[in-house]
C-alpha positions as CSV (number, residue, x, y, z in Angstrom):
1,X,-5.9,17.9,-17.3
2,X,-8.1,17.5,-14.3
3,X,-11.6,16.1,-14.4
4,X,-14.1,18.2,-12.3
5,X,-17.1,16.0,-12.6
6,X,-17.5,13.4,-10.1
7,X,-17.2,9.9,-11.4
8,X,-20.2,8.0,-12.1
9,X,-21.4,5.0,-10.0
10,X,-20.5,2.2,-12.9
11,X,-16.9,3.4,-12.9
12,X,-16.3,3.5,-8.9
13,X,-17.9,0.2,-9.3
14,X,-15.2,-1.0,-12.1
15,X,-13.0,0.7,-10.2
16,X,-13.3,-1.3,-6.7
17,X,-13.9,-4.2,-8.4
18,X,-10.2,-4.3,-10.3
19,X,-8.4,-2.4,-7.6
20,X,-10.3,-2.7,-4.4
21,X,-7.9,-5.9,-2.6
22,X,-5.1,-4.5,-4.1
23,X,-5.4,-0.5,-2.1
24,X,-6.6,-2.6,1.1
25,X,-3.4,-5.0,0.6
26,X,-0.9,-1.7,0.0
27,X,-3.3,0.0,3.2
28,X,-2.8,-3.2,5.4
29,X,0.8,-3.1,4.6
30,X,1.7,-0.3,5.5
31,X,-0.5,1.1,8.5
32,X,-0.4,-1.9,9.7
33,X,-3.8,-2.1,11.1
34,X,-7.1,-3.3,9.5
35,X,-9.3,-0.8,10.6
36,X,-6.9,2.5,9.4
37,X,-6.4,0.2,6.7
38,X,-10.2,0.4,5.9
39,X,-10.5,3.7,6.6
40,X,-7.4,4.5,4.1
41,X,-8.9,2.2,1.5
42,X,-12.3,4.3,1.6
43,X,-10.8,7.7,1.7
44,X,-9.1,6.8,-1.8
45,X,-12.2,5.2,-3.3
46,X,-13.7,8.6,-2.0
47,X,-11.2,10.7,-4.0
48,X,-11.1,8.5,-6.9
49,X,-15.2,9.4,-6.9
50,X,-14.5,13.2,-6.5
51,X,-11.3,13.7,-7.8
52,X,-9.9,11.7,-10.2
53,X,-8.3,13.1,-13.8
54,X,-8.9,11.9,-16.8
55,X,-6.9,8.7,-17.5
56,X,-4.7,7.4,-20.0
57,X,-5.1,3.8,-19.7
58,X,-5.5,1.2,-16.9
59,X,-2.2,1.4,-15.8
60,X,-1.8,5.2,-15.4
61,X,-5.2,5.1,-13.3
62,X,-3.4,2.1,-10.9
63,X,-0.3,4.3,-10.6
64,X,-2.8,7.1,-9.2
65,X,-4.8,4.9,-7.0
66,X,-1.4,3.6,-5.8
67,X,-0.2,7.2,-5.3
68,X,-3.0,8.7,-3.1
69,X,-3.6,5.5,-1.1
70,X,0.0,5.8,-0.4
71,X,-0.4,9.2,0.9
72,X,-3.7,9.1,2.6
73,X,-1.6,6.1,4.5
74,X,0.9,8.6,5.5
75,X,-1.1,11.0,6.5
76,X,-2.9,8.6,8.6
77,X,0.6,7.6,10.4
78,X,1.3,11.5,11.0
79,X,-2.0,11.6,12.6
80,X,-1.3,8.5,14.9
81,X,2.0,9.9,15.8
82,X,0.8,12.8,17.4
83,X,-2.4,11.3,18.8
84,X,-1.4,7.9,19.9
85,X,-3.9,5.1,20.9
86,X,-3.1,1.5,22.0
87,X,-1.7,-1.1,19.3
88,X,-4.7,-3.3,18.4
89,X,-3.1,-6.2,15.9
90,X,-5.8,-7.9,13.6
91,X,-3.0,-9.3,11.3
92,X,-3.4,-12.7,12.1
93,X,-7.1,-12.6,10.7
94,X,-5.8,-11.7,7.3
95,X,-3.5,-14.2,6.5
96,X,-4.6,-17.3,4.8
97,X,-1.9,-19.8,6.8
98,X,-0.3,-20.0,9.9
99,X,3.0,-19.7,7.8
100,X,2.7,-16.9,6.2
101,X,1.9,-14.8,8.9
102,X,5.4,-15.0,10.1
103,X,6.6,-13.3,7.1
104,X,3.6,-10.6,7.3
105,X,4.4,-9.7,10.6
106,X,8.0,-9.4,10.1
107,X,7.4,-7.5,7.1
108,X,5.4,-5.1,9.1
109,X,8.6,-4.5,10.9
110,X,10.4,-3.2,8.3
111,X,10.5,0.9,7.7
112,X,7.9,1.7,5.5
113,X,10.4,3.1,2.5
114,X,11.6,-0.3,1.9
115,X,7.9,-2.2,3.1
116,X,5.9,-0.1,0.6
117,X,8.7,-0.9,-2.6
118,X,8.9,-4.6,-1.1
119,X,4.8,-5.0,-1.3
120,X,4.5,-3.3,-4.5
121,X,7.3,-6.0,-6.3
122,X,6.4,-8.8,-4.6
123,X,2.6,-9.0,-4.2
124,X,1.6,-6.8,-6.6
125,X,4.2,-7.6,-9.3
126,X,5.1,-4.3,-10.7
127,X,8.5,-4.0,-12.9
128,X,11.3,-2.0,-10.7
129,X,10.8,1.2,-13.4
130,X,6.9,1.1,-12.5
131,X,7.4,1.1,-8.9
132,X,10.5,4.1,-9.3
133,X,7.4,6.1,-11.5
134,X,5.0,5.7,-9.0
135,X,7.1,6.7,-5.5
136,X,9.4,9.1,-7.6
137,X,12.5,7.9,-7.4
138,X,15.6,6.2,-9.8
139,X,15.1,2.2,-10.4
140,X,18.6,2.2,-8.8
141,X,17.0,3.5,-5.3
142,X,14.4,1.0,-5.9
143,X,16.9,-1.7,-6.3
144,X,18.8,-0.6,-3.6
145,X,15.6,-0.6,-1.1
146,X,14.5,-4.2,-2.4
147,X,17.8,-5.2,-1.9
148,X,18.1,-3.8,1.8
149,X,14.1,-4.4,2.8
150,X,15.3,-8.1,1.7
151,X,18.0,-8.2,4.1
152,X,16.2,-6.6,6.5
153,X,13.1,-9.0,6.6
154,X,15.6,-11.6,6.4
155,X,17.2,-11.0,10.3
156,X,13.6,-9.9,12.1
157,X,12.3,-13.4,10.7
158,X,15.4,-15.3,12.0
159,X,15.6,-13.3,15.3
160,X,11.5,-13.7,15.6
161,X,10.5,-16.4,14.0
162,X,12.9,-19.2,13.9
């Protein structure tokens, strides 16, 4: 049951202020850029204003935010893949030490599929059968994609960073 009404300024507000790192995290992630990132960020906060349903609880209305970031991200990358511009890497600004940023860039390296389940377990701390709801697939394909996104991340950090 789809809400038409936009949604009013206080709950955009609560909205931004329980979810707003998070959809710029999950953005960052996987455009890999800050400014797309941004721009991915906003477009959902925009469609959260205009087009959100009705929600069941705080959970179902993360799972949605989740949801269209994730596809206004993609759509973003099919955009940049026929109209491509010069890499411009801001990562290093986002990362709170020089440690981590190792394991950010590397994990930027690894296909989105497995980068997008990877970020959603480990950062954001959602169960396997959450994250297998939210990108529609079995909690076996989930496991299977931590499993190789693990393995994965695990050689381009020895190869790069070590």
């Amino acid at each position: 049951m789809q809400d038409s009404s936009p949604k009013a300024a206080c709950e955009v507000e609560k909205m931004i202020t329980a979810y707003g790192d998070m959809l710029f995290r999950i953005c960052l992630v996987m455009l890999r850029n800050k400014s797309d990132a941004e721009d991915a960020a906003q477009e959902t906060v925009l469609r959260y204003m205009l087009r959100a349903p009705a929600f069941e609880n705080a959970e179902h209305e993360k799972a949605w935010l989740i949801r269209v970031a994730a596809n206004q991200c993609r759509d973003i990358q099919r955009f940049s893949q026929r109209h491509p511009r010069a890499a411009f890497d801001e990562l290093s600004e986002c990362v709170s030490t020089p440690e981590s940023c190792g394991i950010i860039e590397a994990l930027m390296q690894v296909p989105e599929k497995f980068r997008i389940v990877m970020l959603l377990y480990y950062v954001e701390e959602y169960p396997v059968k959450d994250i297998a709801e939210m990108i529609g697939r079995s909690a076996s394909a989930v496991k299977m994609r931590l499993r190789k996104g693990r393995m994965m991340l695990k050689e381009i950090y020895r190869k790069e960073y070590l």
